[in-house]
C-alpha positions as CSV (number, residue, x, y, z in Angstrom):
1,X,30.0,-13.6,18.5
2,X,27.3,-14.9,20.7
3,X,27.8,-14.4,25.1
4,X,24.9,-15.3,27.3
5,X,23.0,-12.3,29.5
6,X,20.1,-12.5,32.6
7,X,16.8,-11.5,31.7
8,X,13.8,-11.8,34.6
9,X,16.5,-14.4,36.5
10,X,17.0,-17.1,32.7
11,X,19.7,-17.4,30.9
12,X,19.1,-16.4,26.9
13,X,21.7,-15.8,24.6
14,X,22.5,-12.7,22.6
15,X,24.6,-11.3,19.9
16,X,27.5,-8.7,19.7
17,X,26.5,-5.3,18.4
18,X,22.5,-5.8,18.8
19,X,20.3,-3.7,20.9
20,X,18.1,-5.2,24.1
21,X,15.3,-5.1,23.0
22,X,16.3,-7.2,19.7
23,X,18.0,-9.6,22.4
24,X,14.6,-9.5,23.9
25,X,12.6,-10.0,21.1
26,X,14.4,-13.2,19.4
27,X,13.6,-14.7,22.9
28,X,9.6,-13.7,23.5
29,X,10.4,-11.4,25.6
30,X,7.9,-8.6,25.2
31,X,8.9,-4.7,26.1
32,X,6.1,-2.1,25.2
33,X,6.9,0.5,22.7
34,X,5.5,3.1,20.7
35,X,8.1,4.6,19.1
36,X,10.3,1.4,17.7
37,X,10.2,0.3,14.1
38,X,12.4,-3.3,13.1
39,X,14.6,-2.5,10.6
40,X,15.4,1.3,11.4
41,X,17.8,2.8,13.4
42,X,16.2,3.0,16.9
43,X,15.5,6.6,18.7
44,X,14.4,5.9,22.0
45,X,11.7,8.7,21.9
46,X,9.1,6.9,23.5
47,X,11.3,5.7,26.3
48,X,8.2,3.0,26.7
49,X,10.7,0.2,26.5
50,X,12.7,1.0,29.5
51,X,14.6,-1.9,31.3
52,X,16.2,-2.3,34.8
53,X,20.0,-3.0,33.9
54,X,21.6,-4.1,37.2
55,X,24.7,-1.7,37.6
56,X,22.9,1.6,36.2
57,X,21.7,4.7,38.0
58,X,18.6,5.0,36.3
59,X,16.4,2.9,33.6
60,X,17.9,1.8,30.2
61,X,16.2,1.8,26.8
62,X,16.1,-1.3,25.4
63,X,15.3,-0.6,21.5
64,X,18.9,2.0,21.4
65,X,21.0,0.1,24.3
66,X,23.5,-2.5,23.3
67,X,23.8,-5.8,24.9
68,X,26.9,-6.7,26.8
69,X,28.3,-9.7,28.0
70,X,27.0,-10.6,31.8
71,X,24.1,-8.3,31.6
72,X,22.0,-8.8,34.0
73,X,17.8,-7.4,33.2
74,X,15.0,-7.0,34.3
75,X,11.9,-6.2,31.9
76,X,9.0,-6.3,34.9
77,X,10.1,-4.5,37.8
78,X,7.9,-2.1,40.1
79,X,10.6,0.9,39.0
80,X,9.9,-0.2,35.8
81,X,6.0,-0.7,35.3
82,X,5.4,2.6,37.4
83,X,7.6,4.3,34.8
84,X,5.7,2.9,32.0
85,X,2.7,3.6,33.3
86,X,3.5,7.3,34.2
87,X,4.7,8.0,30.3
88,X,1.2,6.6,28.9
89,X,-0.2,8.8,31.9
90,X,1.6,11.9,30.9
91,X,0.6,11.1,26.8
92,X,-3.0,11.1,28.2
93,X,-2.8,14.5,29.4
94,X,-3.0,16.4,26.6
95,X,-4.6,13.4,24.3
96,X,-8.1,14.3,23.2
97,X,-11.3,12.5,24.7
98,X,-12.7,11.0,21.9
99,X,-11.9,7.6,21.4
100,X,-15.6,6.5,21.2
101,X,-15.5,8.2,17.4
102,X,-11.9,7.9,17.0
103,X,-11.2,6.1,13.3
104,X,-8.5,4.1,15.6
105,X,-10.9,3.1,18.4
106,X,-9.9,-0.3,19.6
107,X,-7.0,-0.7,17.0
108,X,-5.0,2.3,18.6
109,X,-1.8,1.3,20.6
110,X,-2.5,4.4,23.0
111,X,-5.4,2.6,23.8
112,X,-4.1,-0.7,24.4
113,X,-1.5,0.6,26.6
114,X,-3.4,2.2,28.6
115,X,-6.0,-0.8,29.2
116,X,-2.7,-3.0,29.9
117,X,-1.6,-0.6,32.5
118,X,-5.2,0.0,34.3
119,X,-5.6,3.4,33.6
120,X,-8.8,4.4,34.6
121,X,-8.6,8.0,35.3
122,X,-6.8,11.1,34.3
123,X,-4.2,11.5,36.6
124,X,-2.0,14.4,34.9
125,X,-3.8,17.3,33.0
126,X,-2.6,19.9,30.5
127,X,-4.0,22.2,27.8
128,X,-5.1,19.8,25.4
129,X,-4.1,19.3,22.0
130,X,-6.2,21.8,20.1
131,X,-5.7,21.6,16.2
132,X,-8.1,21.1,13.2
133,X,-7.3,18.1,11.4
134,X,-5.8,19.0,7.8
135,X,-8.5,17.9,5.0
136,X,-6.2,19.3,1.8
137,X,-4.5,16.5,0.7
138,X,-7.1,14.1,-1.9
139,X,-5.5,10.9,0.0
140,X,-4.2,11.4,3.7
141,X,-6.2,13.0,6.9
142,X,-3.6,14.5,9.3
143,X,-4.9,15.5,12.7
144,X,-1.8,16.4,14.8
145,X,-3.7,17.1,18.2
146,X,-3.9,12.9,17.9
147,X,0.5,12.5,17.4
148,X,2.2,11.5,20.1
149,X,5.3,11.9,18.7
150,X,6.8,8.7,17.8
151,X,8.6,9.6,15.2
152,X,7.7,6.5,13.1
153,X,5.6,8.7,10.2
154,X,8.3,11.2,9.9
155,X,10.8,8.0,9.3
156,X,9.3,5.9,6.8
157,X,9.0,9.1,4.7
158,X,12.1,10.0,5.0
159,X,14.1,6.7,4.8
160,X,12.1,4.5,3.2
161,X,10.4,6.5,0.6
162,X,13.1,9.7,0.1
163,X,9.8,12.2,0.0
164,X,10.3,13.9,3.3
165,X,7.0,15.6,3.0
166,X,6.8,15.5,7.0
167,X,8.7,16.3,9.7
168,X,9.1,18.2,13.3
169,X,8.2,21.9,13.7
170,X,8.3,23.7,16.2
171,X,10.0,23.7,19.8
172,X,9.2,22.6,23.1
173,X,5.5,21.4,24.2
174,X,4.5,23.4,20.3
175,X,6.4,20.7,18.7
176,X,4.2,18.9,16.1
177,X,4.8,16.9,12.8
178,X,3.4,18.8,10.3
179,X,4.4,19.3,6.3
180,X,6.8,22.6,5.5
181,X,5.8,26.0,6.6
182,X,3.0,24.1,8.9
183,X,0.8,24.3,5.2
184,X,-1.5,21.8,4.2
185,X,-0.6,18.1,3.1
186,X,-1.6,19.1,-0.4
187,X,1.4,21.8,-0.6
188,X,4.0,19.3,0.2
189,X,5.9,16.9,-1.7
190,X,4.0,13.8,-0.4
191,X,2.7,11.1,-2.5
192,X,-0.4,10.0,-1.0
193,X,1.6,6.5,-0.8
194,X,0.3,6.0,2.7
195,X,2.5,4.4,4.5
196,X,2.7,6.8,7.3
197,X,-0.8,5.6,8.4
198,X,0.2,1.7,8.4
199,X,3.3,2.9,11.3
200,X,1.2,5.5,12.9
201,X,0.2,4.1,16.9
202,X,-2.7,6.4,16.9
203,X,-5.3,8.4,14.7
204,X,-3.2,11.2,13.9
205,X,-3.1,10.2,10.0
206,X,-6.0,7.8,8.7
207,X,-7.6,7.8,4.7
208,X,-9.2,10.7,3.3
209,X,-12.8,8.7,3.9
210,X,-14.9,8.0,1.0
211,X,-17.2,5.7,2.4
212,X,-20.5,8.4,3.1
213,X,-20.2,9.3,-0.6
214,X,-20.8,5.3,-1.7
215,X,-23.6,5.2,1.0
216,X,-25.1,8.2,-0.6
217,X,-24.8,7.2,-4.3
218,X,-26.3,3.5,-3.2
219,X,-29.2,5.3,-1.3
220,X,-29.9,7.2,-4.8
221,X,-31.4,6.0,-7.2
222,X,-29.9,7.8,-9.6
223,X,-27.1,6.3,-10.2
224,X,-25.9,3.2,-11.5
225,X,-23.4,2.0,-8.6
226,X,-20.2,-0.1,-10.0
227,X,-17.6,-1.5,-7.6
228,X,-14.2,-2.0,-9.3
229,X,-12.3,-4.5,-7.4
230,X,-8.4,-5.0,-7.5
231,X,-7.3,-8.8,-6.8
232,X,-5.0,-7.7,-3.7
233,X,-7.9,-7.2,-2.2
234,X,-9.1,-10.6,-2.4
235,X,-5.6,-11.6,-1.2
236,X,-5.6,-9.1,2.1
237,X,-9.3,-10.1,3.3
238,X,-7.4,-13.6,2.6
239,X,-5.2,-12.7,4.5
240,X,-6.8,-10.8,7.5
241,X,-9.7,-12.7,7.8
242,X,-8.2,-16.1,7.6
243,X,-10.4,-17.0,4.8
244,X,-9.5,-20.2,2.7
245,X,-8.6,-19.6,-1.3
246,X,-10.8,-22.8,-2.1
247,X,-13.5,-21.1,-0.4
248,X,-14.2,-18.6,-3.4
249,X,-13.3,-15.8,-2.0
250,X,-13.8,-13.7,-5.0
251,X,-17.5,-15.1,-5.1
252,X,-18.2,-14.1,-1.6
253,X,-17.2,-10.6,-1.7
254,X,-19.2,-9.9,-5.1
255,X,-22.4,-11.2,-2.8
256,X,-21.3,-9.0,-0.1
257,X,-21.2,-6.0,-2.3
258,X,-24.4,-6.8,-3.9
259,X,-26.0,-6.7,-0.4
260,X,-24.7,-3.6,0.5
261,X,-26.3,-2.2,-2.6
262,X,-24.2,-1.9,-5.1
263,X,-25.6,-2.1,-8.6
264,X,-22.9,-4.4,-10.4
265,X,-19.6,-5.7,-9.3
266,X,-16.4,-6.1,-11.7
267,X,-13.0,-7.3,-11.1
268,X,-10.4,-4.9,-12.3
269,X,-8.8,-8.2,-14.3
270,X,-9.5,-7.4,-18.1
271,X,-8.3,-4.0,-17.2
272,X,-5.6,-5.5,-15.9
273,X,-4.9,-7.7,-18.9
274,X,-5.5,-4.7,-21.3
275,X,-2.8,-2.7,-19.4
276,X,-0.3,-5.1,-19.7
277,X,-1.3,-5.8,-23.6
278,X,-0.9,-2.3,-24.4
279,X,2.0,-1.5,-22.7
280,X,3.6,-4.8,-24.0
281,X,2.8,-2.9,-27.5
282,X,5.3,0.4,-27.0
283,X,7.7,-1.3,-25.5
284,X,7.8,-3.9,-28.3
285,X,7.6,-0.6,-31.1
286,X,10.3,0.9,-28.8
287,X,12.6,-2.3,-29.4
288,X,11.8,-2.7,-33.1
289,X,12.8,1.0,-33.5
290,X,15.8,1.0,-31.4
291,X,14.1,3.6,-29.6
292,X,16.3,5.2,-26.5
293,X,15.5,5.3,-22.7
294,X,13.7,3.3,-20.7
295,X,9.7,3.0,-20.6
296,X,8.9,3.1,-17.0
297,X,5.7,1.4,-15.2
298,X,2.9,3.9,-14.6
299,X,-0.2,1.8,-12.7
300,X,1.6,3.2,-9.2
301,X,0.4,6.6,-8.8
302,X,2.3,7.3,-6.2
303,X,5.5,6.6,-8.5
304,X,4.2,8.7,-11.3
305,X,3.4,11.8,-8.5
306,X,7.1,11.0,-7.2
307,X,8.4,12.1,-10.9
308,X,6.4,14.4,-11.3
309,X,7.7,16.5,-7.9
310,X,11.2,14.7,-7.7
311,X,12.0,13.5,-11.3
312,X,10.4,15.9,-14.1
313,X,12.9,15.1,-16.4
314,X,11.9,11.0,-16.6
315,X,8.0,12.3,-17.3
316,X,8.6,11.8,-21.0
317,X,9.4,7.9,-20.2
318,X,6.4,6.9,-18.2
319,X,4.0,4.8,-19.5
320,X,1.4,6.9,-21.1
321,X,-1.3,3.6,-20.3
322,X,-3.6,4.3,-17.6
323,X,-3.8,2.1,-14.7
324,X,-6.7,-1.1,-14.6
325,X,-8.4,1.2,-12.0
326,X,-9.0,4.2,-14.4
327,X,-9.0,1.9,-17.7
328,X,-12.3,0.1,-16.4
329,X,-13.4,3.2,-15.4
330,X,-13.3,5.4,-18.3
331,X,-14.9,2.1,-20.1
332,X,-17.8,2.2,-18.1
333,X,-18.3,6.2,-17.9
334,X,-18.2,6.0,-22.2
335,X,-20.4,2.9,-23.1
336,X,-22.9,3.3,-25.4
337,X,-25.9,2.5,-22.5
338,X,-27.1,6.1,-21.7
339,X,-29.8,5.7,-19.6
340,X,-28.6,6.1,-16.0
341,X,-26.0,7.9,-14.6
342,X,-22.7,5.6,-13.8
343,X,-20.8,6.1,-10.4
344,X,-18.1,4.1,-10.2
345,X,-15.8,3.1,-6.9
346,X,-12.8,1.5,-7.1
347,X,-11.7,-0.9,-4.0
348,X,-7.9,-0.9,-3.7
349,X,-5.0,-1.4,-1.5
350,X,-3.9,1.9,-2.2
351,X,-4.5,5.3,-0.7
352,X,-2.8,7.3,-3.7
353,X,-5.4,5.6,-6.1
354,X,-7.8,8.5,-4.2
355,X,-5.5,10.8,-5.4
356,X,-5.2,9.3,-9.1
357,X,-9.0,9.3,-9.8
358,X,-9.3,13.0,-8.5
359,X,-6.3,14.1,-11.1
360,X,-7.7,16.3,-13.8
361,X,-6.1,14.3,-16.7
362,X,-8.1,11.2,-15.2
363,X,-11.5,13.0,-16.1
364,X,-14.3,11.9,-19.2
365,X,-15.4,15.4,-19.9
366,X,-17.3,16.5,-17.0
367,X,-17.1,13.8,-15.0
368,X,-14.2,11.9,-13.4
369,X,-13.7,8.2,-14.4
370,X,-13.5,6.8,-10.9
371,X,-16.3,9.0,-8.3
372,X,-14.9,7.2,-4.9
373,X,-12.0,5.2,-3.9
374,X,-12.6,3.3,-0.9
375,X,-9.4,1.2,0.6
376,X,-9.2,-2.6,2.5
377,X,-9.9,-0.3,5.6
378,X,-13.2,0.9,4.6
379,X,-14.3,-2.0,2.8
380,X,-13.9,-4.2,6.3
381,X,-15.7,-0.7,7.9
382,X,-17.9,-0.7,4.8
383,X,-18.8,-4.5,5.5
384,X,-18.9,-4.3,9.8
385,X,-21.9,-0.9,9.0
386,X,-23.8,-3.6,7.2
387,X,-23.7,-6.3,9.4
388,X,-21.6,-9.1,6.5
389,X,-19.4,-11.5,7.4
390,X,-17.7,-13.2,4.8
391,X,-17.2,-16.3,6.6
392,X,-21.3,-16.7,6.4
393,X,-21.5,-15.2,2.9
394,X,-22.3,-18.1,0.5
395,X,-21.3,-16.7,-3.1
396,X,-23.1,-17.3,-5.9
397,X,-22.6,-18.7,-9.1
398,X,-21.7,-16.7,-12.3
399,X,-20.7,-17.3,-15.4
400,X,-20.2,-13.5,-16.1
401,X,-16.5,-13.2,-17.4
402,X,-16.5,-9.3,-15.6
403,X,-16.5,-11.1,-11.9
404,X,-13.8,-13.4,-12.9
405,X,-10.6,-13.2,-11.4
406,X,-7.2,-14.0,-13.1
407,X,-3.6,-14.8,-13.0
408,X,-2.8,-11.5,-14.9
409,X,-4.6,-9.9,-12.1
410,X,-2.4,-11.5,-9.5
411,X,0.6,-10.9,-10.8
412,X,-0.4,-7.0,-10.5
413,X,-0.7,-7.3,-7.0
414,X,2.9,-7.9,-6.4
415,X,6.7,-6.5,-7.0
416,X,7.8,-8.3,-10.5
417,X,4.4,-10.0,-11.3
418,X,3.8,-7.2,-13.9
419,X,7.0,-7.2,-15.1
420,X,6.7,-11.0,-16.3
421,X,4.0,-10.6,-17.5
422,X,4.9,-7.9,-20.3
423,X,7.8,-9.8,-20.9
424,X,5.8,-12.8,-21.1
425,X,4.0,-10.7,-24.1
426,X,6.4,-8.8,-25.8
427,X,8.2,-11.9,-26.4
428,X,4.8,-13.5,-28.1
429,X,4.9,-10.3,-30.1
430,X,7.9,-10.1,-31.5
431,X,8.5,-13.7,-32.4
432,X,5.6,-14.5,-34.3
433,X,6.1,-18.0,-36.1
434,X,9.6,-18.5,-34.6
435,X,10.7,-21.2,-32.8
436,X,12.5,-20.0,-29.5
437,X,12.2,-20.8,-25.2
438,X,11.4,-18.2,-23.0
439,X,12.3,-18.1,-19.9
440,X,11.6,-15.4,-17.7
441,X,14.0,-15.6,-13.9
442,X,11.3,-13.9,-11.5
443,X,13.0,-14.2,-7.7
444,X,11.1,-16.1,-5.5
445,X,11.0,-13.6,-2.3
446,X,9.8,-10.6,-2.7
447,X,13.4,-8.4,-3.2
448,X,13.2,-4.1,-3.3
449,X,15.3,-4.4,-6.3
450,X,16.5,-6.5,-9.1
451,X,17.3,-7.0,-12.5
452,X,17.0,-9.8,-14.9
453,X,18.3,-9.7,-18.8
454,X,15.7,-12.3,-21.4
455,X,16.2,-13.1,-25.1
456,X,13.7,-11.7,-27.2
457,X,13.5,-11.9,-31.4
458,X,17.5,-12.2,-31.2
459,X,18.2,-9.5,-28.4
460,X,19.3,-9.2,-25.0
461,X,15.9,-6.8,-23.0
462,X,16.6,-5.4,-20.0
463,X,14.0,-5.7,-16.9
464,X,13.6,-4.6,-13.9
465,X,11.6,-4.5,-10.8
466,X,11.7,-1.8,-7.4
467,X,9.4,-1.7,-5.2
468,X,10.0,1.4,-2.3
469,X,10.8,4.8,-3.3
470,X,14.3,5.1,-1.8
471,X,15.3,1.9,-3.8
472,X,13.6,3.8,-6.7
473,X,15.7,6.6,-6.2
474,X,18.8,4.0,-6.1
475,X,17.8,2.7,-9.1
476,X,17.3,6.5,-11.4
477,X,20.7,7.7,-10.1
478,X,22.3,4.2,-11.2
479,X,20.8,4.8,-14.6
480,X,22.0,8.4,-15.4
481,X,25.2,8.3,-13.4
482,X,26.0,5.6,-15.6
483,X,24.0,5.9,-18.9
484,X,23.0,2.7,-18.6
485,X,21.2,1.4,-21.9
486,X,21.0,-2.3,-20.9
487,X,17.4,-1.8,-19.4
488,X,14.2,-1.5,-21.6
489,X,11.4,-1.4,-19.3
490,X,11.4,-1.3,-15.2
491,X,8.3,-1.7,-13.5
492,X,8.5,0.5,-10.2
493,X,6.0,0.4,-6.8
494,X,6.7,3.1,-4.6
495,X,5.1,0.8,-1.9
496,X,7.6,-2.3,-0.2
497,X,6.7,-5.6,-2.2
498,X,4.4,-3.6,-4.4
499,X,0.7,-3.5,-3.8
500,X,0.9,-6.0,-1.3
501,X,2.4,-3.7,0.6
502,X,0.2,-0.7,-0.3
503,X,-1.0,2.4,2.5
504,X,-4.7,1.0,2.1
505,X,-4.4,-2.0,3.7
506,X,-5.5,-3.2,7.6
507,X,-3.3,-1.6,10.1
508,X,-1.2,-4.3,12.2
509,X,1.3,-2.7,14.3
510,X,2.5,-6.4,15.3
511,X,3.2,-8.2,12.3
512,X,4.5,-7.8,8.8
513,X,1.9,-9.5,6.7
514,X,3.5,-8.5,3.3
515,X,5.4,-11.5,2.6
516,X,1.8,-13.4,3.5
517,X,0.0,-11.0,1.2
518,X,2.1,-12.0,-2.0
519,X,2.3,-15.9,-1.0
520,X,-1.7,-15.6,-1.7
521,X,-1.2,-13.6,-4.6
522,X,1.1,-16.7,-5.9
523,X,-0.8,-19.6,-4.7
524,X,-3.9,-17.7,-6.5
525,X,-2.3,-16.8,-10.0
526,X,-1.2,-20.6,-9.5
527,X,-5.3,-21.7,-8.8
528,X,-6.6,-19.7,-11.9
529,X,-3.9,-20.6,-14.5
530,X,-4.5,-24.1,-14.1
531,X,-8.1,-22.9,-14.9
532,X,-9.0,-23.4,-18.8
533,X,-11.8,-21.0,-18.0
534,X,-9.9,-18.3,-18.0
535,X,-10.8,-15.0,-20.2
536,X,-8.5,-12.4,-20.1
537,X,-5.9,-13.8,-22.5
538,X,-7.7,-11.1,-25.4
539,X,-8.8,-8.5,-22.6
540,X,-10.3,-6.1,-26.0
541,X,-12.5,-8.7,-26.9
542,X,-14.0,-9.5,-23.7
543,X,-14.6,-5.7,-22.7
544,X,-16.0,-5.4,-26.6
545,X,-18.2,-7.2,-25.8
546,X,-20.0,-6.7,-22.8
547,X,-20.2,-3.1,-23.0
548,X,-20.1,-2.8,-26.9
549,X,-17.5,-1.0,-28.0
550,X,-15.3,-0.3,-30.7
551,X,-11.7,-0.6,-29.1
552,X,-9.5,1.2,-32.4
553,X,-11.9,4.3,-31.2
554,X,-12.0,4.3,-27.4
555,X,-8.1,3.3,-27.1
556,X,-7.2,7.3,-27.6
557,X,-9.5,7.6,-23.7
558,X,-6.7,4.9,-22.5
559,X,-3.3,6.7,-22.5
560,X,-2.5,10.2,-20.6
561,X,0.5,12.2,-21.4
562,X,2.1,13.0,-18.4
563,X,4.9,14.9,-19.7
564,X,2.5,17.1,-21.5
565,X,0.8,17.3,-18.0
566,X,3.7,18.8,-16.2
């Protein structure tokens, strides 16, 4: 049911049941907030989106307040403004002064609020916020003298990803968001997923920076400095720097890296390929052997660290193949080629992928497989210290099959591209010299959850694809509650739409670029499978040999046992 209301003296129209500010919002109408997430139930914390409703005592907040019929609004009032400006005022007062080194400066909506409602002095003061930020945790900084209190961090962890690692401690003006026990990050059942930085307004959580240790191993010159690259990256600097596909993206960020310094530049793509291919290979074994229970993805290591804490008992189902990002990098670590000492950094969408390198089943002896992980964030920092900008970058030309991207590697980078993928390859396993279509339903959008049956060598296999621990969660209980032996492999992303939507990306507190990110990722795969160039169709072959190895002996440095782990 649809009624008219007032809003600033026009007539818009709005719905039963929804709040102002979603009214508001479906018009261009533009309230502040800092609190306000679409999609979850609103709190009204910040009370930034007040609203004049004509009728009430005092001022309405538009992201909890339903919408009734005849309502008359106003969004821009004196009342209003002053009380907007007096909350950013009173969030000053105890804010610390250094924005000029802030990791947020100029991206921090504290910031931008403050410069939209003139403030150019102090005008409240209070004991500041006095609290050393919290360095435990391999992934995630968390300096709490920076939280305002939104709420939003404490949300997505809760109803989005089921973790609850964070939440309020405390009473009065010592309330803080903090893990259990006000302990470290590291002692709490987070995930290092991340995606309480992308929905954080300020600085209060940022990445674990690894971008002083790459400047330092480039400066040296004893090392031998790799750059892994995933293909979402390609698609997010797409996708944030308006950069055209055609343009060779791929070819201009190699150049870039080379002019930082680094000493060789790979695409994570064969790795990628040589994931899929030997996880195609036990879940085939597990379907010619009738084996039981499901073999579950394991490239997300903020899934695997989710079982691990949450789910013990699925451990002996996870994939024992290590992800492209520690494949590639235990390769390069155990070539033959002695003579210089390798450092490796992967660039990935993903702050949990800090976390993954510095696990101690993810080390080559001494020495772990991956030295840095550096996410979209630092790279754009990484490039805007050395004065590049892609858009000037002209990249060069290579015929070296290790900077090549692929459609393997695209599929990756997104909820359900894996999962076709080893579908795609278990059925050319298993069907050797038959005759028989294949046909593999993969949704268009980009859904948290589905399932999708294919005919392989005679039987019905069981997919599926989640993306979001909460779905996840959905999903497991589904499975036991109803010992359900219908699905064979599930491919699971703890992040929304799977890397696409990953914790390392560019913060944008104004739109949702997710959808965007995996539209690249599409129109990419599309680009390079209708290229005959491509390589990474036998992934051991081209890895054997660049770098020289026998695969039947190195394979045993390509699987981890979590179970055996725990």
């Amino acid at each position: 049911m649809s009624f008219n209301i007032i809003v600033n003296n026009s007539t818009i129209e709005a719905f039963q049941g929804e709040t102002i500010m979603s009214a508001l919002k479906r018009n261009a109408i533009r309230v502040p907030t800092l609190c306000y997430m679409s999609g979850y139930t609103p709190t009204g914390a910040c009370r930034l989106c007040v609203v004049e409703v004509k009728g009430f005592k005092d001022l309405v907040t538009s992201c909890s307040y339903p919408v009734n019929e005849d309502m008359q609004i106003i969004t821009n009032s004196t009342k209003v403004i002053k009380a907007r400006k007096s909350i950013v005022e009173l969030l000053l007062s105890t804010h610390p002064d250094d924005c000029l080194y802030c990791i947020r400066k100029g991206k921090c909506e504290l910031q931008l609020l403050s410069e939209e409602f003139e403030i150019k002095e102090r005008k409240f003061f209070d004991k500041k916020n006095i609290v050393k930020p919290d360095y435990s945790s391999t992934s995630i900084l968390v300096d709490t003298a920076k939280c305002i209190l939104c709420s939003r961090c404490v949300r997505i962890c809760e109803e989005t990803q089921y973790v609850n690692a964070i939440d309020f401690i405390g009473r009065g003006k010592k309330t803080r968001v903090n893990s259990a026990f006000n302990k470290g990050l590291n002692t709490s059942s987070c995930i290092n997923c991340g995606q309480c930085i992308t929905v954080c307004p300020t600085g209060a959580l940022s990445d674990i920076p690894h971008t002083d240790f790459v400047q330092s191993a480039i400066s040296s010159k004893e090392y031998n400095v790799t750059a892994l690259i995933s293909n979402t990256v390609i698609t997010s600097l797409v996708n944030m720097m308006n950069l055209k596909l055609q343009s060779n993206v791929t070819g201009k960020v190699i150049t870039a890296l080379k002019k930082i310094g680094f000493n060789q530049v790979t695409m994570l793509s064969s790795a990628c390929a040589l994931n899929v291919s030997l996880e195609a290979q036990i879940l085939a074994d597990n379907l010619t052997k009738n084996k039981p229970g499901i073999l579950f993805s394991s490239c997300c290591p903020a899934w695997v660290k989710f079982v691990e804490d949450f789910q013990p008992g699925l451990l002996q189902y996870i994939s024992p193949v290590k992800s492209p990002q520690q494949i590639m990098g235990n390769i390069l670590k155990t070539k033959k080629s002695k003579s210089v000492n390798e450092y490796n950094v992967a660039i990935i969408p993903c702050t949990a992928k800090k976390f993954e390198a510095a696990r101690k089943d993810m080390r080559n002896k001494e020495n772990g497989e991956v030295d840095s992980v550096i996410t979209v964030r630092e790279l754009i920092n990484l490039f805007n210290i050395y004065g590049i900008n892609l858009n000037n970058i002209i990249p060069e030309n290579t015929n070296d099959k290790l900077q090549q991207n692929s459609s393997i590697a695209c599929k990756m980078g997104y909820s359900g591209g894996k999962t076709e993928e080893i579908a795609k390859t278990v059925f050319e396993l298993l069907n050797k010299g038959q005759k028989e279509y294949f046909k593999f339903a993969l949704p268009k959008s980009y859904p948290s959850k589905k399932e999708t049956k294919v005919k392989i060598a005679g039987q019905e296999v069981g997919f599926a694809l989640v993306s979001g621990i909460a779905n996840a969660t959905e999903f497991i209980n589904d499975i036991i509650k109803n010992n359900r032996t219908d699905i064979h492999y599930a491919e699971i992303m703890a992040c929304p739409g799977g890397c696409v939507g990953g914790g390392g990306h560019n913060i944008d507190f104004i739109t949702d670029d997710i959808k965007n990110r995996r539209k690249i990722c599409v129109e990419m795969e599309k680009m390079l499978s209708a290229d005959s160039t491509e390589t990474t169709n036998q992934p051991e072959n081209v890895l054997s040999y660049y770098f020289n190895l026998n695969f039947e002996n190195i394979k045993k440095h390509l699987y981890v046992d979590y179970n055996k782990e725990k």
